[in-house]
ModelCIF file with pLDDT and N, C-alpha, C, O atoms, coordinates in Angstrom:
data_MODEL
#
_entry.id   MODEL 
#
_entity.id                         1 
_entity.type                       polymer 
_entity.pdbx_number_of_molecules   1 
#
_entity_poly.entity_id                      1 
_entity_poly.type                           'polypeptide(L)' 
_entity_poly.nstd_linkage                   no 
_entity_poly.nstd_monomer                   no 
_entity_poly.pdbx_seq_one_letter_code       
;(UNK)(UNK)(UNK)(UNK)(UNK)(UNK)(UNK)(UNK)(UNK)(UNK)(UNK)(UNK)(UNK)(UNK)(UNK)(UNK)
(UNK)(UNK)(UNK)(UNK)(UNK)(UNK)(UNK)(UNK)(UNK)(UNK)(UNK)(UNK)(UNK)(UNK)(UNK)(UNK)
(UNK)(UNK)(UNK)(UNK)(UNK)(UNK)(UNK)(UNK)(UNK)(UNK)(UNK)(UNK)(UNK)(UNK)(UNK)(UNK)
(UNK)
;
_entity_poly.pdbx_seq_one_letter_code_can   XXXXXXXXXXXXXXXXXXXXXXXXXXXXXXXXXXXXXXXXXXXXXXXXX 
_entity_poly.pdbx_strand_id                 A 
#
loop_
_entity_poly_seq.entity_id 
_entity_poly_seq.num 
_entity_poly_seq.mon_id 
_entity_poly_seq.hetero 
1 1  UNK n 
1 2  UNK n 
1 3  UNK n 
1 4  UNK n 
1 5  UNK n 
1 6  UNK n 
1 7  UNK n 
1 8  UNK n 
1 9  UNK n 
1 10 UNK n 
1 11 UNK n 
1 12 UNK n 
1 13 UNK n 
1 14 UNK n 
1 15 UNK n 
1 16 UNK n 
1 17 UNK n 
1 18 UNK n 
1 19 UNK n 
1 20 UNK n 
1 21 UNK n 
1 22 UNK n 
1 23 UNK n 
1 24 UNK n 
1 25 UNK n 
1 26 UNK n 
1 27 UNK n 
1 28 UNK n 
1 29 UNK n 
1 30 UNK n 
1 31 UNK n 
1 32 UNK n 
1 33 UNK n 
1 34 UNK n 
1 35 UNK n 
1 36 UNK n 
1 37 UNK n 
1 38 UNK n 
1 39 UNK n 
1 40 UNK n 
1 41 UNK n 
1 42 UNK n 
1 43 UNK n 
1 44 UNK n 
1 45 UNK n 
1 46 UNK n 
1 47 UNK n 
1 48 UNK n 
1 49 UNK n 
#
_struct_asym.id          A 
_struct_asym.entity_id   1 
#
loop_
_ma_qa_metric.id 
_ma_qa_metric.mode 
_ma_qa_metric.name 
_ma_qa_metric.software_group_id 
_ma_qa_metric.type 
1 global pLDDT . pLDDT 
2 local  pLDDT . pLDDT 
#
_ma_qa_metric_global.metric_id      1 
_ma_qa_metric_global.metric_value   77.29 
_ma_qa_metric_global.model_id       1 
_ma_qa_metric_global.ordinal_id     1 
#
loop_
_ma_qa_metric_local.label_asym_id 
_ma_qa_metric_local.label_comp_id 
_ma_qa_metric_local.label_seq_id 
_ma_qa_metric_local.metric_id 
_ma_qa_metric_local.metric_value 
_ma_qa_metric_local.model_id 
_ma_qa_metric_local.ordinal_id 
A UNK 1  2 50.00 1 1  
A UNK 2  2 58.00 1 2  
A UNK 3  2 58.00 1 3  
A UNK 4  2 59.00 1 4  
A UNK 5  2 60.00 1 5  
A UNK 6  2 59.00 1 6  
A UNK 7  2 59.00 1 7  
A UNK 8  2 59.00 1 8  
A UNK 9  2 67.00 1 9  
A UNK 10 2 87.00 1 10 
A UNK 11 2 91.00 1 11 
A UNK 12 2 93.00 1 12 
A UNK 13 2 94.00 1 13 
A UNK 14 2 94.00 1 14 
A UNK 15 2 96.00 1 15 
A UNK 16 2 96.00 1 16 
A UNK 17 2 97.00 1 17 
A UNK 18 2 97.00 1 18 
A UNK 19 2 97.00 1 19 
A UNK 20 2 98.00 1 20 
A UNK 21 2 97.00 1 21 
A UNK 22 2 97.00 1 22 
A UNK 23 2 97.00 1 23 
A UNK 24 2 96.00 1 24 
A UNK 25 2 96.00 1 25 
A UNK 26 2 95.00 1 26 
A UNK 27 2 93.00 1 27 
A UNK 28 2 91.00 1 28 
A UNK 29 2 90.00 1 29 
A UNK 30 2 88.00 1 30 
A UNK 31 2 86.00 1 31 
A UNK 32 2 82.00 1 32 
A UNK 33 2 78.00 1 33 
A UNK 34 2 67.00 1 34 
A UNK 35 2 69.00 1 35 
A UNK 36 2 68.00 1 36 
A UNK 37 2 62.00 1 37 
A UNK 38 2 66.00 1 38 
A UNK 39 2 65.00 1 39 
A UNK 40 2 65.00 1 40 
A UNK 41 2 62.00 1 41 
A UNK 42 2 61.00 1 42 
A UNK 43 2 65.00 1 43 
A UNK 44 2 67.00 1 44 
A UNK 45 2 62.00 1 45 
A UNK 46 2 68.00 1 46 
A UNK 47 2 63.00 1 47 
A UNK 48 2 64.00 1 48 
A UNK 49 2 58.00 1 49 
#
loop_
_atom_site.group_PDB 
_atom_site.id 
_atom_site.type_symbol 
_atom_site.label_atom_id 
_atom_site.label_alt_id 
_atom_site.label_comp_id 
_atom_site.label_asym_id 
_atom_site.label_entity_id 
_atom_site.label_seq_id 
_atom_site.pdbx_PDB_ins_code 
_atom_site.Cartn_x 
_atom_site.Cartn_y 
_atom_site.Cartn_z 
_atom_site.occupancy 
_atom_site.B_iso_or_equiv 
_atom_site.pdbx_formal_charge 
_atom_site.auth_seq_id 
_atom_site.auth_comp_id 
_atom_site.auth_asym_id 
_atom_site.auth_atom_id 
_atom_site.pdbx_PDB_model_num 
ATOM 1   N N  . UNK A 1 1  ? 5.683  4.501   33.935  1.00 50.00 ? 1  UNK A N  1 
ATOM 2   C CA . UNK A 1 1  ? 6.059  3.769   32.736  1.00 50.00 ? 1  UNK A CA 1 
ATOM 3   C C  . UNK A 1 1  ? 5.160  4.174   31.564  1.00 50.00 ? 1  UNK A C  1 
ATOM 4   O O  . UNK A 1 1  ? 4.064  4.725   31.669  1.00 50.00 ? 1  UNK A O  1 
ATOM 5   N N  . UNK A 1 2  ? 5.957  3.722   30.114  1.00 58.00 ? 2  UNK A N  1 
ATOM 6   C CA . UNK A 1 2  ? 4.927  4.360   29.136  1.00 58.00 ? 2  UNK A CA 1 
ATOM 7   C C  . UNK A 1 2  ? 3.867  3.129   28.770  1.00 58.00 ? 2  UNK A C  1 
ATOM 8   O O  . UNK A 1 2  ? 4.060  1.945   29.044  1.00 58.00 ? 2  UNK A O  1 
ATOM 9   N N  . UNK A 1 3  ? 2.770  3.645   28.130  1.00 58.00 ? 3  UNK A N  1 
ATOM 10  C CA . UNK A 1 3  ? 2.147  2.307   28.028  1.00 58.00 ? 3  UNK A CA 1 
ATOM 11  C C  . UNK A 1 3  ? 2.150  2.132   26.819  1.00 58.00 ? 3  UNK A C  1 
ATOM 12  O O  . UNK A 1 3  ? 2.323  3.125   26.112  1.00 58.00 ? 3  UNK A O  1 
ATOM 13  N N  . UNK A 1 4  ? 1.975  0.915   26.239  1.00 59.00 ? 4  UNK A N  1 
ATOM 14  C CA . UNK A 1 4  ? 2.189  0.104   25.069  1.00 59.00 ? 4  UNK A CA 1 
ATOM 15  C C  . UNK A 1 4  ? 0.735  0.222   24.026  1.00 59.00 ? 4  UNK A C  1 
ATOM 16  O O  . UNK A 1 4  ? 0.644  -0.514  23.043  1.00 59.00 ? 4  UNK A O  1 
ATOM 17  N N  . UNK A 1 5  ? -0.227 1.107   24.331  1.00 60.00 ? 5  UNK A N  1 
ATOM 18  C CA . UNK A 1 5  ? -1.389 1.140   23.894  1.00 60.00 ? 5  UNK A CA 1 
ATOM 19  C C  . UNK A 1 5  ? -1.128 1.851   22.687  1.00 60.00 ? 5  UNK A C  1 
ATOM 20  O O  . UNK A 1 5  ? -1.766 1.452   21.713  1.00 60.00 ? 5  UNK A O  1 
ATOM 21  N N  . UNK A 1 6  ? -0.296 2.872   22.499  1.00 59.00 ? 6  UNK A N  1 
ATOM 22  C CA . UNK A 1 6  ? 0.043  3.681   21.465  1.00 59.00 ? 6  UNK A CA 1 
ATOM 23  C C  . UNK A 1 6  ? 1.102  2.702   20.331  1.00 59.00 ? 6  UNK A C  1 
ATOM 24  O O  . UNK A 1 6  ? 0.545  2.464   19.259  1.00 59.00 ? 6  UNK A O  1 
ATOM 25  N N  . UNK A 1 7  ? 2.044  2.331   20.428  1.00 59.00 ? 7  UNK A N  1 
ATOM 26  C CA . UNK A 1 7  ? 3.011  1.184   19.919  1.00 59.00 ? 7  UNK A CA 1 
ATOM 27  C C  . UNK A 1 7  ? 1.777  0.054   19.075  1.00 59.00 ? 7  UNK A C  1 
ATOM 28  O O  . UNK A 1 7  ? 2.137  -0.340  17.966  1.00 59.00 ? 7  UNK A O  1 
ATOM 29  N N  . UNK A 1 8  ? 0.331  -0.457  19.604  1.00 59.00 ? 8  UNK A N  1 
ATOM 30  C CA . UNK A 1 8  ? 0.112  -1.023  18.935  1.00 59.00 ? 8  UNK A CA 1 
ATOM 31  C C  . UNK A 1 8  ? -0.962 -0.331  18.329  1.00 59.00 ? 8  UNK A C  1 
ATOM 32  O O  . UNK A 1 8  ? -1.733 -1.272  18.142  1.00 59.00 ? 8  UNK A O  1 
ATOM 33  N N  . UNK A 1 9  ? -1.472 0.558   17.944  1.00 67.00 ? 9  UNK A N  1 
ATOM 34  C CA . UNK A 1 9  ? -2.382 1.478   17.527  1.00 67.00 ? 9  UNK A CA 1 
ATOM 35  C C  . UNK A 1 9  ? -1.372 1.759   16.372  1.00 67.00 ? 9  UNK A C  1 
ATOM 36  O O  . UNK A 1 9  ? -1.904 1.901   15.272  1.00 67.00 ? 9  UNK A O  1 
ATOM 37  N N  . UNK A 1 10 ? 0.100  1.875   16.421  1.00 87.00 ? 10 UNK A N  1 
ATOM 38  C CA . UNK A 1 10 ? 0.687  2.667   15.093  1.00 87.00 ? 10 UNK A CA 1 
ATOM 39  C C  . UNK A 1 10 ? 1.048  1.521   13.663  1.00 87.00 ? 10 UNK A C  1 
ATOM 40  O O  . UNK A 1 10 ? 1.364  1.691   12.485  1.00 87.00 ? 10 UNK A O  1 
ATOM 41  N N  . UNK A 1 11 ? 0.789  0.306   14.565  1.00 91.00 ? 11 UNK A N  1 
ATOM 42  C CA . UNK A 1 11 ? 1.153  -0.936  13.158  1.00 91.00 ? 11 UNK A CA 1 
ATOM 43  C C  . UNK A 1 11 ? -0.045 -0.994  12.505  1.00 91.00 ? 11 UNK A C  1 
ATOM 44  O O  . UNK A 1 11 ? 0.194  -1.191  11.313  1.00 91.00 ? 11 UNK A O  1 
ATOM 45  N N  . UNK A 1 12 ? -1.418 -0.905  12.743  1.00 93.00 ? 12 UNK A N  1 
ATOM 46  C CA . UNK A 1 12 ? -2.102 -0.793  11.694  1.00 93.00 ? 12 UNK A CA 1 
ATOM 47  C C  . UNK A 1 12 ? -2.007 -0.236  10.226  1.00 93.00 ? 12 UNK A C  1 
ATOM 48  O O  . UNK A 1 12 ? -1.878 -1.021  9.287   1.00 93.00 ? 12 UNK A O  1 
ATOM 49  N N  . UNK A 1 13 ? -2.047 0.610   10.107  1.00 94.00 ? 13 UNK A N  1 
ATOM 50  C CA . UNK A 1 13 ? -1.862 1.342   8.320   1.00 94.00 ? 13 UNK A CA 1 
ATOM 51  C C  . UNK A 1 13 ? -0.343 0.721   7.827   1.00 94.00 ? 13 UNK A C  1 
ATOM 52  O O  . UNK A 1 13 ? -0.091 0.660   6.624   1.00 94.00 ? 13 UNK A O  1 
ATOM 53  N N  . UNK A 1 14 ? 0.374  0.392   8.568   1.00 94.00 ? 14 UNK A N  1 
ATOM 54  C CA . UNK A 1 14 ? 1.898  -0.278  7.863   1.00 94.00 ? 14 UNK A CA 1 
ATOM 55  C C  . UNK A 1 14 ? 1.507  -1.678  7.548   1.00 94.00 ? 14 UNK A C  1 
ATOM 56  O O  . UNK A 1 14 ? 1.811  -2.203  6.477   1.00 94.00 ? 14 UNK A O  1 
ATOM 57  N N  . UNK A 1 15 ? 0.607  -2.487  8.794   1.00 96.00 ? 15 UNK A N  1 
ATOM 58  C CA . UNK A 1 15 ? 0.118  -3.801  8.213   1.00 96.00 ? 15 UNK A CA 1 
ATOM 59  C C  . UNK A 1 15 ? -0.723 -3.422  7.077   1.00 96.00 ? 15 UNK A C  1 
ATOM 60  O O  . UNK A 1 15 ? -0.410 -3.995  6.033   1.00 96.00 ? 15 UNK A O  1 
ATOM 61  N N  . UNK A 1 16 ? -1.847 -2.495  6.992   1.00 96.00 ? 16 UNK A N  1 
ATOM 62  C CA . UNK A 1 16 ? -2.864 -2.685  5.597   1.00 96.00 ? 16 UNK A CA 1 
ATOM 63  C C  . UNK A 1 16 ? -1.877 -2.319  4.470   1.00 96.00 ? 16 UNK A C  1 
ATOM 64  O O  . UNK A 1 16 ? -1.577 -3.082  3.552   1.00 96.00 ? 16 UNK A O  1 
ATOM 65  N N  . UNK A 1 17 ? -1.606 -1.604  4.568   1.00 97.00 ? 17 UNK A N  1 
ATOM 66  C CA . UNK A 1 17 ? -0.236 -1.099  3.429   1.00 97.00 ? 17 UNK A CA 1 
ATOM 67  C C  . UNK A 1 17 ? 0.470  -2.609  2.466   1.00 97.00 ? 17 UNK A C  1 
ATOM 68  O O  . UNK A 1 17 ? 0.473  -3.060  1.320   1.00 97.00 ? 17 UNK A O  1 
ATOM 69  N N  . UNK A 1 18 ? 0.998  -2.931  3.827   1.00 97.00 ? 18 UNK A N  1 
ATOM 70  C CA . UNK A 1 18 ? 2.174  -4.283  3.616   1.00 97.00 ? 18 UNK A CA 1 
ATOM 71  C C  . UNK A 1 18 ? 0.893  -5.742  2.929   1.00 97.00 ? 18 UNK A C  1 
ATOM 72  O O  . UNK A 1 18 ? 1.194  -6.597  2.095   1.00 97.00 ? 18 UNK A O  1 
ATOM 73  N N  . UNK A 1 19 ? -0.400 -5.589  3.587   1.00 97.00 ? 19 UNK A N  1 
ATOM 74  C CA . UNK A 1 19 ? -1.470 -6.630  2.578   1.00 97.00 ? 19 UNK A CA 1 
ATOM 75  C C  . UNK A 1 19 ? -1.355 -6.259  1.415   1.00 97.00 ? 19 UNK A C  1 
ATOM 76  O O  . UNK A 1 19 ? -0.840 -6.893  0.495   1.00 97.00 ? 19 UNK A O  1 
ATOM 77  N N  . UNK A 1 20 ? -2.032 -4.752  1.364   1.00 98.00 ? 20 UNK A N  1 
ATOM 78  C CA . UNK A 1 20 ? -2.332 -4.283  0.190   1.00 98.00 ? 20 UNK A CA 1 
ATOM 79  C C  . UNK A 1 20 ? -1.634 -4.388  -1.474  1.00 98.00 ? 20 UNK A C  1 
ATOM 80  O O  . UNK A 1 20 ? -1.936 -4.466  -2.665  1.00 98.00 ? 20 UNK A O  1 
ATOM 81  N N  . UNK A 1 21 ? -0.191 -4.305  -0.270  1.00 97.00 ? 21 UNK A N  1 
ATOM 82  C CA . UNK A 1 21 ? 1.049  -4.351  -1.490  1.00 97.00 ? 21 UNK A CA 1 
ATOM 83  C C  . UNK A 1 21 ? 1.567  -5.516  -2.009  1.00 97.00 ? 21 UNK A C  1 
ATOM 84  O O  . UNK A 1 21 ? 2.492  -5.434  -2.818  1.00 97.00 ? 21 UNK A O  1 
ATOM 85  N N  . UNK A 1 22 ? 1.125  -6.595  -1.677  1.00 97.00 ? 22 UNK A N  1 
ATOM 86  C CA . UNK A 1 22 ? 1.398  -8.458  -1.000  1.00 97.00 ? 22 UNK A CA 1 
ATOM 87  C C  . UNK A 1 22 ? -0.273 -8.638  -2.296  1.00 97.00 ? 22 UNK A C  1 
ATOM 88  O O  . UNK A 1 22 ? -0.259 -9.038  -3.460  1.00 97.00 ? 22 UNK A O  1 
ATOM 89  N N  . UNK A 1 23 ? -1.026 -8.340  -1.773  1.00 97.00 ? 23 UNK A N  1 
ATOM 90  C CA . UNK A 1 23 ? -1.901 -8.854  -2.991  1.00 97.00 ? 23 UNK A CA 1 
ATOM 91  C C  . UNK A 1 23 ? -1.607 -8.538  -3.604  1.00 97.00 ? 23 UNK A C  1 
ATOM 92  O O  . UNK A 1 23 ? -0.939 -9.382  -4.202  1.00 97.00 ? 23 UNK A O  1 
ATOM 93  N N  . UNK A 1 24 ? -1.598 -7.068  -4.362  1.00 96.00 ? 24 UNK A N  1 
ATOM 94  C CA . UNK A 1 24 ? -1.036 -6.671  -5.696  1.00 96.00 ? 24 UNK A CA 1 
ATOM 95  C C  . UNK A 1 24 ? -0.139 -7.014  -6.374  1.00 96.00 ? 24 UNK A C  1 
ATOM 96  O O  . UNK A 1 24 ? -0.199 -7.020  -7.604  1.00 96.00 ? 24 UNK A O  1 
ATOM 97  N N  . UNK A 1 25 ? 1.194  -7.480  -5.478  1.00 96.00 ? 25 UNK A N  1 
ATOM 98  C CA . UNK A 1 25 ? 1.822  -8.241  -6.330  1.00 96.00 ? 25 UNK A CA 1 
ATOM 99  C C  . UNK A 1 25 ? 1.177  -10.008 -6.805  1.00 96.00 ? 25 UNK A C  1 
ATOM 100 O O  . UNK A 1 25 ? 0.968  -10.420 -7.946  1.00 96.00 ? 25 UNK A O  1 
ATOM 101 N N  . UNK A 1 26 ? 1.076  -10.415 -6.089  1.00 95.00 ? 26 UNK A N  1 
ATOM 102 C CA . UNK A 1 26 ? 0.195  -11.936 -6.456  1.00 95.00 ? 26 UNK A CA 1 
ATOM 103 C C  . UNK A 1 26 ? -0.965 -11.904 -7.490  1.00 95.00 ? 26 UNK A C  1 
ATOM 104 O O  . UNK A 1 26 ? -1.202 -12.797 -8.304  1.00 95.00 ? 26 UNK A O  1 
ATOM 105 N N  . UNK A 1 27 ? -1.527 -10.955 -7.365  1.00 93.00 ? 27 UNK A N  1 
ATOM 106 C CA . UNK A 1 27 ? -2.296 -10.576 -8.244  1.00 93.00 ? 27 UNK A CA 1 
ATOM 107 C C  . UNK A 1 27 ? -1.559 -10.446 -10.110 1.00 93.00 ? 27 UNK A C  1 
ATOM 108 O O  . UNK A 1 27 ? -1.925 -11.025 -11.133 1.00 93.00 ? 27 UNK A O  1 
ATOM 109 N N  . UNK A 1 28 ? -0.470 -9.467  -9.890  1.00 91.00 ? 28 UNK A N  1 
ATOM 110 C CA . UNK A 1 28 ? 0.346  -8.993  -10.949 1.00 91.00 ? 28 UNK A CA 1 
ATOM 111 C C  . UNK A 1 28 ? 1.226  -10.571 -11.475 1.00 91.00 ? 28 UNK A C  1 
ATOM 112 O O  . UNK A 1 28 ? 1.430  -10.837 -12.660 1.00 91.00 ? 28 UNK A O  1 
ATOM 113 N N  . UNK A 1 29 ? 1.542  -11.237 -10.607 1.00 90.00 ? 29 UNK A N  1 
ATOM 114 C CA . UNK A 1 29 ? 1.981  -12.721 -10.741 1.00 90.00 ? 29 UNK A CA 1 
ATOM 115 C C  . UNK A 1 29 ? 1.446  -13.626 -11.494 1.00 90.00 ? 29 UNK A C  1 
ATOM 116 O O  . UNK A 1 29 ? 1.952  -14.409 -12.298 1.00 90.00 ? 29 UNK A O  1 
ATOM 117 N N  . UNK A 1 30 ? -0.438 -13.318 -10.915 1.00 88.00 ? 30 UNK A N  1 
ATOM 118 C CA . UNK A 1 30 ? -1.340 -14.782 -11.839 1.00 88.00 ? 30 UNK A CA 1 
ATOM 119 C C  . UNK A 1 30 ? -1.477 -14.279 -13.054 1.00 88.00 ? 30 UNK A C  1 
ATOM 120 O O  . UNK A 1 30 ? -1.556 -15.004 -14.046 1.00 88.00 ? 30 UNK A O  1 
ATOM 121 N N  . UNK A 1 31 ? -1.530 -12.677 -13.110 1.00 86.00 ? 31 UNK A N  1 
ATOM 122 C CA . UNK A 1 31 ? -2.061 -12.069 -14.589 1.00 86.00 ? 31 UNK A CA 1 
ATOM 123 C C  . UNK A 1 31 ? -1.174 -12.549 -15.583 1.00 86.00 ? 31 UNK A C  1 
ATOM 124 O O  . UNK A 1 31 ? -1.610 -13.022 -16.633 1.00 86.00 ? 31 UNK A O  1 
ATOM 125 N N  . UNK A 1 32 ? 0.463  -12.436 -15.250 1.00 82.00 ? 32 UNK A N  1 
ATOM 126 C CA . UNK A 1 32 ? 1.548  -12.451 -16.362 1.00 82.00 ? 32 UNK A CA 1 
ATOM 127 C C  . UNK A 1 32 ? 1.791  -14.005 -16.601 1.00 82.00 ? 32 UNK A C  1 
ATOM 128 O O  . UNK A 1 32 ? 2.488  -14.219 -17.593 1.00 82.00 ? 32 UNK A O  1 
ATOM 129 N N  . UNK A 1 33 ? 1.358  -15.171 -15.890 1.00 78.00 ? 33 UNK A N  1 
ATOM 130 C CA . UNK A 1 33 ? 0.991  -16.609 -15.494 1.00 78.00 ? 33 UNK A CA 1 
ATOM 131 C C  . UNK A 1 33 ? 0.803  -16.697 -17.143 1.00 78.00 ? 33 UNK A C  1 
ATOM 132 O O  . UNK A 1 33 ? 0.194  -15.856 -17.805 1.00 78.00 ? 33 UNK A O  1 
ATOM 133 N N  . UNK A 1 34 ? 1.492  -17.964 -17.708 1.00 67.00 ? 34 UNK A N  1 
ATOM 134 C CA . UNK A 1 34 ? 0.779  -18.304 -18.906 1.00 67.00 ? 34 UNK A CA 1 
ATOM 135 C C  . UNK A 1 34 ? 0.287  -19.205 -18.779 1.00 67.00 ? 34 UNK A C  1 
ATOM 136 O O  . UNK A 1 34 ? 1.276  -19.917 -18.954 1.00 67.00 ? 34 UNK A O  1 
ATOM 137 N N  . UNK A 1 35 ? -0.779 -20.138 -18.535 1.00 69.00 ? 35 UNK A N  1 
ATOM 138 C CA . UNK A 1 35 ? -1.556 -20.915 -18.191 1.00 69.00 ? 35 UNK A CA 1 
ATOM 139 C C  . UNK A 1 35 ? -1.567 -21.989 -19.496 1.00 69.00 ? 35 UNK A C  1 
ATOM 140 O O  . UNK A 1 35 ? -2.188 -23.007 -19.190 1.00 69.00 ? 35 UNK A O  1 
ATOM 141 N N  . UNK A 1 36 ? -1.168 -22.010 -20.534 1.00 68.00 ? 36 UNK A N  1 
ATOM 142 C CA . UNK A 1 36 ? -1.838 -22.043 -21.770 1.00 68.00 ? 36 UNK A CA 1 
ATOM 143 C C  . UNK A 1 36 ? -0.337 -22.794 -22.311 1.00 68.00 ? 36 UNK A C  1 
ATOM 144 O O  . UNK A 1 36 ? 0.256  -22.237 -23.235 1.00 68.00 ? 36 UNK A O  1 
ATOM 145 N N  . UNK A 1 37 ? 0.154  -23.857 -21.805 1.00 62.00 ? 37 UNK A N  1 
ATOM 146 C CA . UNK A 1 37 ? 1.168  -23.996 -22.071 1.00 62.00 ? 37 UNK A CA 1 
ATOM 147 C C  . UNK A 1 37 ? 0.862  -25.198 -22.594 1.00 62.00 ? 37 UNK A C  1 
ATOM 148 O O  . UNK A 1 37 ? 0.091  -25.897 -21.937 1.00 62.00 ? 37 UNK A O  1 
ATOM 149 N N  . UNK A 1 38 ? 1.501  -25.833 -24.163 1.00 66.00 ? 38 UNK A N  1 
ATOM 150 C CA . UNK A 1 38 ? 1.242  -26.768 -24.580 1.00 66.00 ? 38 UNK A CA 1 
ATOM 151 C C  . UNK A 1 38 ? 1.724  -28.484 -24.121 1.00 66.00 ? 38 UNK A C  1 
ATOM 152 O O  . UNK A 1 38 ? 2.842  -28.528 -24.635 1.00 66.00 ? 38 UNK A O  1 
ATOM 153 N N  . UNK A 1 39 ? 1.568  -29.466 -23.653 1.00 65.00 ? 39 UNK A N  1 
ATOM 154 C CA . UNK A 1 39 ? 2.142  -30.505 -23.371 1.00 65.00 ? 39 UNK A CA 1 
ATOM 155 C C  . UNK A 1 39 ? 3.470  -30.936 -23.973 1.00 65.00 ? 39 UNK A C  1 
ATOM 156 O O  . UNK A 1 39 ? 3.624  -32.124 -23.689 1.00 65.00 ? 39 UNK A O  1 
ATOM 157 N N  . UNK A 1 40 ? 4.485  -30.482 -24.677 1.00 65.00 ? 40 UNK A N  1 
ATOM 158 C CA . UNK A 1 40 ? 5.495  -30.828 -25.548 1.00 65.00 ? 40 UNK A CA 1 
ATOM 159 C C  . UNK A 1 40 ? 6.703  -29.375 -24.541 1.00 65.00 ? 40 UNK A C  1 
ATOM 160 O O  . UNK A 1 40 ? 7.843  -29.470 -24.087 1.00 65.00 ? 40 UNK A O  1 
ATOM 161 N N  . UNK A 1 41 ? 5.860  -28.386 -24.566 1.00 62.00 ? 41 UNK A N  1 
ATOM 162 C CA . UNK A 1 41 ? 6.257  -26.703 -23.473 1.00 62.00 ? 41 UNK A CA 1 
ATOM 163 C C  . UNK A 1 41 ? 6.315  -27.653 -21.862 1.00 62.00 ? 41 UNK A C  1 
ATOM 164 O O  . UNK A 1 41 ? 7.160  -27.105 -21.154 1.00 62.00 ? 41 UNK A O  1 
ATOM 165 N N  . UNK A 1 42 ? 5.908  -28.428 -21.397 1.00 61.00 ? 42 UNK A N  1 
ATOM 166 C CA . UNK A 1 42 ? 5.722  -28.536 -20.016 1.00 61.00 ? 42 UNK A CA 1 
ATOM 167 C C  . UNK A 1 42 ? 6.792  -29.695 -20.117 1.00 61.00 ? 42 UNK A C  1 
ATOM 168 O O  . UNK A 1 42 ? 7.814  -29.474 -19.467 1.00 61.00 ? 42 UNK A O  1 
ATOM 169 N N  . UNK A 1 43 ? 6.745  -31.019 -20.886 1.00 65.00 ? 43 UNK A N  1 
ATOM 170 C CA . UNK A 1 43 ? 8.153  -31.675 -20.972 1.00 65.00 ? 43 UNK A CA 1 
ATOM 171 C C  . UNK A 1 43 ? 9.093  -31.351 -20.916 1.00 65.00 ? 43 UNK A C  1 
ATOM 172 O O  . UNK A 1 43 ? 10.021 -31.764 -20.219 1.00 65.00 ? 43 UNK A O  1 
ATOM 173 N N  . UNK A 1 44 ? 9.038  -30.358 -21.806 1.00 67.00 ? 44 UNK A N  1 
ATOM 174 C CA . UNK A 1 44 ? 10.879 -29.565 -21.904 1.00 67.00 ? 44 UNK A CA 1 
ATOM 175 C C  . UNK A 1 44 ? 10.508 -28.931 -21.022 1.00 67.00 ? 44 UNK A C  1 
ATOM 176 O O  . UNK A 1 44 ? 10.871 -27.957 -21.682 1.00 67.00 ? 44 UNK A O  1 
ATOM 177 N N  . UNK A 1 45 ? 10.158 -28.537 -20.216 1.00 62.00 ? 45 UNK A N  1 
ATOM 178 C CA . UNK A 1 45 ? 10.582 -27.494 -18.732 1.00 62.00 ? 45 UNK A CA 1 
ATOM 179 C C  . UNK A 1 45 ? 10.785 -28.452 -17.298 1.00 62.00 ? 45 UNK A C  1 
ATOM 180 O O  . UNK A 1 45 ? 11.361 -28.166 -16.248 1.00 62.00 ? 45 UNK A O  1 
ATOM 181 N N  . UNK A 1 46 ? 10.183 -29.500 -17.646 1.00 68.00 ? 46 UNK A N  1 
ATOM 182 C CA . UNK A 1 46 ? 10.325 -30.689 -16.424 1.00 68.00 ? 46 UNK A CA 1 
ATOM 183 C C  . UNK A 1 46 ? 11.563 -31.836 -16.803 1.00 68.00 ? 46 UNK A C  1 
ATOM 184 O O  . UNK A 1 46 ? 11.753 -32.776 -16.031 1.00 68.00 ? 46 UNK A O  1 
ATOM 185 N N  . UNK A 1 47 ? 12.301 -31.691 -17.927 1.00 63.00 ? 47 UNK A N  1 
ATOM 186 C CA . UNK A 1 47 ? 13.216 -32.792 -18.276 1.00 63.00 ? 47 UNK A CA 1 
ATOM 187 C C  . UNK A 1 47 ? 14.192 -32.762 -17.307 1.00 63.00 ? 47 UNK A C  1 
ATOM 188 O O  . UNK A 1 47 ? 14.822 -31.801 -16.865 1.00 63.00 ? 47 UNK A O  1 
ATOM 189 N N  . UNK A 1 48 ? 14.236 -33.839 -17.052 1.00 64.00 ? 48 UNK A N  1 
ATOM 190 C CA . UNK A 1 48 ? 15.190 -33.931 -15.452 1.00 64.00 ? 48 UNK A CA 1 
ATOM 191 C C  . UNK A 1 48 ? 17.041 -34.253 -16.202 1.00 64.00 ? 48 UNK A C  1 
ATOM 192 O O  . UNK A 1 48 ? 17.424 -35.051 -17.057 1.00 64.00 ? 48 UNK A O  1 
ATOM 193 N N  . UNK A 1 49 ? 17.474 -33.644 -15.723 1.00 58.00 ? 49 UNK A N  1 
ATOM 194 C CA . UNK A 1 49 ? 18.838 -33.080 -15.592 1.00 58.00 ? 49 UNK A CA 1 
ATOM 195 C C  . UNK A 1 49 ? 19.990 -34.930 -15.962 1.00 58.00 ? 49 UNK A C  1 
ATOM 196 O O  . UNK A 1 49 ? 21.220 -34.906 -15.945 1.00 58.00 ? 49 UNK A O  1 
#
């Protein structure tokens, strides 16, 4: 039988990859974030329907 030692030796660099690419976007997310939003901006975006 083949052994499974190789199969998990090959997901490494696809998992660091798949972090790597997962922070960067979250990262790219908080940057474009406007934080700075005035109280009158946050009413009108929460006015319930």
């Amino acid at each position: 039988m083949k052994s499974n030692k190789n199969n998990r030796n090959s997901y490494g660099k696809p998992i660091a990859i798949s972090l790597f690419a997962h922070a960067l976007l979250i990262v790219a997310l908080l940057w474009g974030t406007d934080f700075n939003m005035t109280k009158s901006e946050l009413l009108a975006w929460c006015k319930p329907l």
